[in-house]
N, C-alpha and C positions, 0 to 999 in steps of 0.2 A: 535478653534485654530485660531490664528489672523494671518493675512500673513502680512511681512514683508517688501512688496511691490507690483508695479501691478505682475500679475498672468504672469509666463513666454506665457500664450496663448497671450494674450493681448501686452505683449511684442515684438513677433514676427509680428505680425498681422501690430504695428505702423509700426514695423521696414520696414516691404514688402510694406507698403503703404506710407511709403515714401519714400522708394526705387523707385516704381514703378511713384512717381509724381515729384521727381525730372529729370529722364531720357523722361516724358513726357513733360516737363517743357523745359527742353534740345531742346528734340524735333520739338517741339512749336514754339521755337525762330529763330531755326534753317531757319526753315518752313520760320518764316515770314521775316530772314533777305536775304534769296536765291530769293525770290518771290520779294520782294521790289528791290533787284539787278538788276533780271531776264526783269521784267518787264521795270525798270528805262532805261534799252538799248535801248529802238525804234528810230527810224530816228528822225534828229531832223527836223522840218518845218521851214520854212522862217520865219522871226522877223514880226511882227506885224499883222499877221493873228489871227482869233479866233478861238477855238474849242470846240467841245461840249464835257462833259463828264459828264456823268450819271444825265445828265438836269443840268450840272453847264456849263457854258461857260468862259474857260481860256484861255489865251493868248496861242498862240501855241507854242512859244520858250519853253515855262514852262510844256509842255504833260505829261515830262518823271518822271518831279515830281509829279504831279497829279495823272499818273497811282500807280505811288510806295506808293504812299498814300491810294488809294483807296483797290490796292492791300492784302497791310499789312492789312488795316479794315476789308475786306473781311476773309483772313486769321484768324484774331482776334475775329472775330465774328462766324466764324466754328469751330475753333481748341476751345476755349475755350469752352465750355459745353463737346465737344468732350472730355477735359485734364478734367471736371470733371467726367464725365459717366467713364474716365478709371480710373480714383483714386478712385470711388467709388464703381466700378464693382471691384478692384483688393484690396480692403480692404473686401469685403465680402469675397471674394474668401478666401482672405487669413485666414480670420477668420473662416472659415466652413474648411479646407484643417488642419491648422493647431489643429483645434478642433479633427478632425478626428488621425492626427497620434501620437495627444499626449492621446487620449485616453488609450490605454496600461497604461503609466504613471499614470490616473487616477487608473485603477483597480490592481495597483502598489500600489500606496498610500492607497486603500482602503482595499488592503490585510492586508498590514502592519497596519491601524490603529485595523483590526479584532481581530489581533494577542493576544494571550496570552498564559500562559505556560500549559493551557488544550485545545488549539487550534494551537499546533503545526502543526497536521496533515496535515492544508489545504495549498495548493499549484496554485499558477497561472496557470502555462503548457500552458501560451498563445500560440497562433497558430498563421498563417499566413507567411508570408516574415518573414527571418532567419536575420531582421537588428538589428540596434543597440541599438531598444527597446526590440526585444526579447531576444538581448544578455544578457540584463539588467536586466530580468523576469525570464533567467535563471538562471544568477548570485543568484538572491534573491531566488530564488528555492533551490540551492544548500546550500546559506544557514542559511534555515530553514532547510533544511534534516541534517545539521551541529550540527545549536541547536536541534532540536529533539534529535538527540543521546546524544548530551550532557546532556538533559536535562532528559532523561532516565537512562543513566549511573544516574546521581545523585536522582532519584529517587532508581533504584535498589539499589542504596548502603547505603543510609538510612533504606530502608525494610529489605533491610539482615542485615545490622549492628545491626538494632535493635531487629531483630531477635534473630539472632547467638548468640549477648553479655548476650541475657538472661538465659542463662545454665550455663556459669563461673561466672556471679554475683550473679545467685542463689545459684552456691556451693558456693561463696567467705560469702554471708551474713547467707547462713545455719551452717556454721562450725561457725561464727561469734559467734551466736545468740547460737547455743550450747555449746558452750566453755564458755561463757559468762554466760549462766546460769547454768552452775555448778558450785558451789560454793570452790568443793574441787576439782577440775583442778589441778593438777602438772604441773611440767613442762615438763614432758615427752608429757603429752596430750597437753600441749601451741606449743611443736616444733610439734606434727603432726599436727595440726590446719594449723600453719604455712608455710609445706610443703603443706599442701591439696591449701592451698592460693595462693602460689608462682607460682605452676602448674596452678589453673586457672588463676590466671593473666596473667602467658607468653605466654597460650591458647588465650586469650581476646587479647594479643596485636600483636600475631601474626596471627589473623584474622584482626584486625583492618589494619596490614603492606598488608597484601594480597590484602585487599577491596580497599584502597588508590590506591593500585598501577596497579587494574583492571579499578575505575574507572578513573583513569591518563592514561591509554593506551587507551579505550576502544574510538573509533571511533574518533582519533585523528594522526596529521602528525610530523613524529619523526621530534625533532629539530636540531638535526644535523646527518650525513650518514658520515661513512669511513670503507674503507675496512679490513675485518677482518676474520683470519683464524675457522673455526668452530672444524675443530681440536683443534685449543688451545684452544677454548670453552668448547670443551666434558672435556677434560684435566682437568682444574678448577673447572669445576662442576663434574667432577668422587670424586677428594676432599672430596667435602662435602656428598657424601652418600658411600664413600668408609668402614666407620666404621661399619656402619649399614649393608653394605652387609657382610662384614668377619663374623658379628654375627650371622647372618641367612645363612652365608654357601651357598652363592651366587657365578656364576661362570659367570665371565663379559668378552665377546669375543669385540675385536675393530679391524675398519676394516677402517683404519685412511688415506684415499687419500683426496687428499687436496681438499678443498671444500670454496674457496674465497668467502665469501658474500658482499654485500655491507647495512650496518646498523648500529643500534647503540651496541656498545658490551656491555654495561649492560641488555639493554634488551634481547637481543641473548644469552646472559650466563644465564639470567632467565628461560629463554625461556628450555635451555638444561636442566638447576637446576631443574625444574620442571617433566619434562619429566624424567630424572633418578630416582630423588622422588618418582614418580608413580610407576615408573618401580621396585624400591628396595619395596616401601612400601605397596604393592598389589601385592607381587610373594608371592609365596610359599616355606616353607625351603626347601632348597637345589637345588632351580633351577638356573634359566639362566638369563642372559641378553646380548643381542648385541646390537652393537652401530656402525651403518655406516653413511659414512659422504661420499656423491660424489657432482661431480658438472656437468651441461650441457651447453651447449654457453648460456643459458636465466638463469637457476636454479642453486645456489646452497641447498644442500638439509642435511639431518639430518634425521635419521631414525631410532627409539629406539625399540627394539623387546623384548618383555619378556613374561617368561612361568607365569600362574598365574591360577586362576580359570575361568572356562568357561563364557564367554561371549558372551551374543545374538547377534548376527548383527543388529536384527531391534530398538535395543536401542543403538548402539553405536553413535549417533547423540548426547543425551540426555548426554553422560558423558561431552561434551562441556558446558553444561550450571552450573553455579554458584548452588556449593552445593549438587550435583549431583556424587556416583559413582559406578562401577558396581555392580547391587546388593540390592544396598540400596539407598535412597533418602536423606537422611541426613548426615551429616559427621560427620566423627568417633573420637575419641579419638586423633587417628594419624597426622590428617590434617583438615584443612580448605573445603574442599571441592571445590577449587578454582581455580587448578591446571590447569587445561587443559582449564578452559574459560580463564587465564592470556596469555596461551598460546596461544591462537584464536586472543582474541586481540590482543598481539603484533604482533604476523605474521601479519595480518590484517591493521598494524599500518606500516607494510615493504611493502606493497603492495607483500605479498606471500600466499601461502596458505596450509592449515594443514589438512590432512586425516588421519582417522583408521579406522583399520578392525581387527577382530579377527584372532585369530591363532587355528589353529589346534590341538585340543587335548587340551586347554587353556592358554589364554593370548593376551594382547594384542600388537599391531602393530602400532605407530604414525609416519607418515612420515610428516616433515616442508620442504616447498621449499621458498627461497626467494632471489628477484635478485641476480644475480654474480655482482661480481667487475667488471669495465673494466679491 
């Protein structure tokens, strides 16, 4: 790598060293024009007398020149070596001082050229005094923990993407490649081809919308916040799974006190979207779902309760992660598998946070909190 000019060490170091021999330079002058003054004052002698000075002999009217002469020589002959020893003592100095406290910088720079997208891991965590080189070490700490997540989110969403999409393109090319090879196909068997297609594709593209917009939340800061009612949240998103529970004979209790948040409302309507989803599409016919909405002077909160089949506590962690739901490791026919990690993320993305627990007799319990409005 070629630098672009001298080395800011080097730079500093002229700087303080000529700083330092300019003010001795000052100094110096000072010296000799106080001393030539000081001196020039003495009595003056009678005209035509002689005097001695320093084995010369002058006329005596002329002493006070003499002295002021001899004076400043003296002066000139001390202060000088003196004005070098401090310009030379005060450029080492500086150059060993400054060497020292741009070191951080050094192993700043040397982080950074280490870096690569399989050496996200390593981080500085300089020590010592809390100044404006560690501010700098932790800036760059933060981020690399930045890219690291990012750069995981986008690894997870290639390995599930290309995971997942391989069951809807295996139906989509198996119906293909059967249809195709039969030679007396009707068209009754070309439209069921065609439906078996349609289903796996809106499968394939509605995991692909899921993956997008997990790896767009996941470990990132929303771009704009306004406050918004999480009633009229549930509200919108009851909508879209209202159909699906009349079918299955679902009985949904709301217990609607206002509950101000401060975020973004497509996220926050996801957020709910998802959470009724779970809730209609892992019950049981003919059971339950509640839905409370409070708020505390820090929290507002969201709280989705539904009966379902029993749940372990010591995997309820495990239904957060991608792909994952109670039961079973894969995902089903129904959904994505994707639900409650979209949901982790964005609370995550509101600076809130999202618990569950099982219920009693079966089902589960998700409570979201995330800032209030002021």
């Amino acid at each position: 790598m070629t630098r672009r000019g001298p080395g800011l060490r080097l730079r500093l170091t002229l700087l303080a060293t000529a700083l330092v021999a300019v003010v001795s330079g000052l100094l110096l002058w000072l010296g000799w024009v106080l001393v030539g003054n000081v001196v020039a004052a003495v009595p003056r002698f009678p005209s035509g007398g002689m005097v001695r000075v320093r084995g010369v002999v002058v006329p005596a009217d002329e002493l006070g020149a003499a002295l002021r002469e001899s004076a400043r020589e003296q002066v000139l002959l001390a202060g000088g070596p003196a004005f070098v020893a401090v310009v030379l003592a005060a450029a080492v100095l500086a150059w060993t001082v400054t060497g020292r406290v741009l070191s951080p910088l050094h192993e700043v720079t040397d982080s950074a050229r280490r870096l690569s997208a399989e050496s996200l891991d390593q981080r500085i965590e300089l020590g010592g005094p809390r100044d404006e080189v560690a501010e700098l070490a932790d800036t760059f700490d933060a981020m690399l923990d930045r890219l690291q997540t990012a750069f995981e989110s986008q690894r997870r969403f290639v390995a599930n993407a290309s995971h997942e999409l391989r069951t809807p393109l295996s139906v989509i090319r198996t119906e293909l490649d059967v249809t195709l090879s039969d030679p007396g196909a009707d068209t009754e068997e070309l439209r069921r081809m065609a439906e078996v297609v349609r289903d796996a594709t809106a499968r394939a593209e509605r995991l692909v919308e899921a993956l997008l917009l997990l790896a767009r939340t996941e470990g990132v800061e929303l771009p704009r916040r306004e406050p918004i009612d999480l009633t009229e949240v549930v509200g919108r998103a009851l909508q879209g799974v209202a159909e699906d529970a009349d079918r299955r004979g679902l009985r949904i209790h709301r217990c609607d006190d206002p509950a101000l948040a401060m975020g973004d409302p497509a996220l926050l309507e996801r957020v709910a979207g998802n959470l009724l989803e779970n809730a209609v599409r892992h019950n049981i016919e003919g059971g339950w779902v509640e839905i409370i909405t409070s708020s505390s002077p820090q929290w507002a909160s969201l709280r989705v309760v539904s009966s379902g089949t029993e749940v372990d506590s010591e995997r309820i962690e495990t239904l957060f992660e991608p792909f994952y739901r109670a039961g079973v490791q894969r995902t089903a026919r129904t959904g994505a598998g994707l639900g409650l990690s979209i949901v982790r993320a964005a609370v995550a993305a509101h600076g809130g946070r999202v618990s569950a627990e099982s219920v009693h007799g079966g089902g589960l319990a998700v409570t979201v909190e995330v800032p209030v409005a002021p």
